[in-house]
N, C-alpha and C positions, 0 to 999 in steps of 0.2 A: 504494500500500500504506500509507493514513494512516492507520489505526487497523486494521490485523490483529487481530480476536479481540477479545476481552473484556478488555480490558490496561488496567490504571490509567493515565490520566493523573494522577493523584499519591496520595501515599501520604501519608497522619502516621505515626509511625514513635515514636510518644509522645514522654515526657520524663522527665526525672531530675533530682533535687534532689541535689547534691553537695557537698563543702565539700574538694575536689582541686585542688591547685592546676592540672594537667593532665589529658587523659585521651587514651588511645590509641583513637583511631579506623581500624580493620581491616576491610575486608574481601574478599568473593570470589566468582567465580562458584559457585553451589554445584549448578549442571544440568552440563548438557553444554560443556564450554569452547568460548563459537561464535565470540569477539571480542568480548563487551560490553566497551562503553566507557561511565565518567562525569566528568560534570565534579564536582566536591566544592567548593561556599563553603560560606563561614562568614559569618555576619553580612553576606551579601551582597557578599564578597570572596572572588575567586577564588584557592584553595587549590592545589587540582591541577585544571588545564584539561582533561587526557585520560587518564585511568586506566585501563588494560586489565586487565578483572576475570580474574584465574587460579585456575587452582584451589586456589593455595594464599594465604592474607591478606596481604593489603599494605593501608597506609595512612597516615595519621603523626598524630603529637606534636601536641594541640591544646593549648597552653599558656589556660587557662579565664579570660574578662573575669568579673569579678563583675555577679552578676544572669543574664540571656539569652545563648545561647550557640546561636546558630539554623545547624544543620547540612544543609546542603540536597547532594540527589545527584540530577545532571539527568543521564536516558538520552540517550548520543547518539548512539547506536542500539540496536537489536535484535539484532546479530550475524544470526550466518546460521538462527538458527532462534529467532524471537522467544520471550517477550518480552526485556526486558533483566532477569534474575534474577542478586539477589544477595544476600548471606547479609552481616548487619551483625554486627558485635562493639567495643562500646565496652568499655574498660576504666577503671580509675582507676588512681590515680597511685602505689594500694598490691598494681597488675596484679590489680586483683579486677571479675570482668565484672560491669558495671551495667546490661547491656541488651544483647541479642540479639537479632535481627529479622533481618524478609526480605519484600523487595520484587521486583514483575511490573510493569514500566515501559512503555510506548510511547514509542518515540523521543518527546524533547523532555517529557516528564513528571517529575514532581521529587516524588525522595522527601526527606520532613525530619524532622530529630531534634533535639529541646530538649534542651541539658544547662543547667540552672540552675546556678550557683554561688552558693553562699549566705557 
């Protein structure tokens, strides 16, 4: 079952120019709750290793490096009824949402989100 269906192997998931010193990274399954799980780095450092997306947001505190702030979310699977969907909410530091999105993963696919800090 390596590629069920029509499922992104990766998303862009855009980007945003900020001047926060933080922003809150949330989110959730927003289909059917089947067990999707993701891993979340940052800058190519592992954040949270296994995140079980619920129906309700979870996420955490990205404290922003100035310049590139490269947010990647790799499915580590499908749950029980592909794909891996999830519903994104970044905030800022003054809890004002900067960007909302939603990604259809294939296991091992990666979605990513640019926050700039300027």
């Amino acid at each position: 079952k390596q590629n069920s269906g029509n499922y992104s192997k990766g998303d862009y998931l855009g980007d945003v120019i900020t001047g926060a010193e933080y922003v809150n990274v949330i989110c959730r399954d927003f289909e059917y709750v089947d067990g999707d799980r993701v891993r979340i780095l940052v800058n190519d450092s592992i954040i949270i290793n296994n995140l079980m997306l619920e129906s309700a947001f979870s996420g955490f505190k990205l404290p922003l490096a100035t310049g590139f702030n490269k947010i990647d979310f790799t499915a580590l699977n499908q749950g029980s009824s592909g794909p891996n969907t999830a519903e994104l909410r970044v905030y800022d530091d003054n809890n004002t949402m900067i960007s909302s999105n939603q990604w259809n993963l294939s296991t091992g696919a990666t979605a990513t989100f640019i926050v700039v800090k300027q």
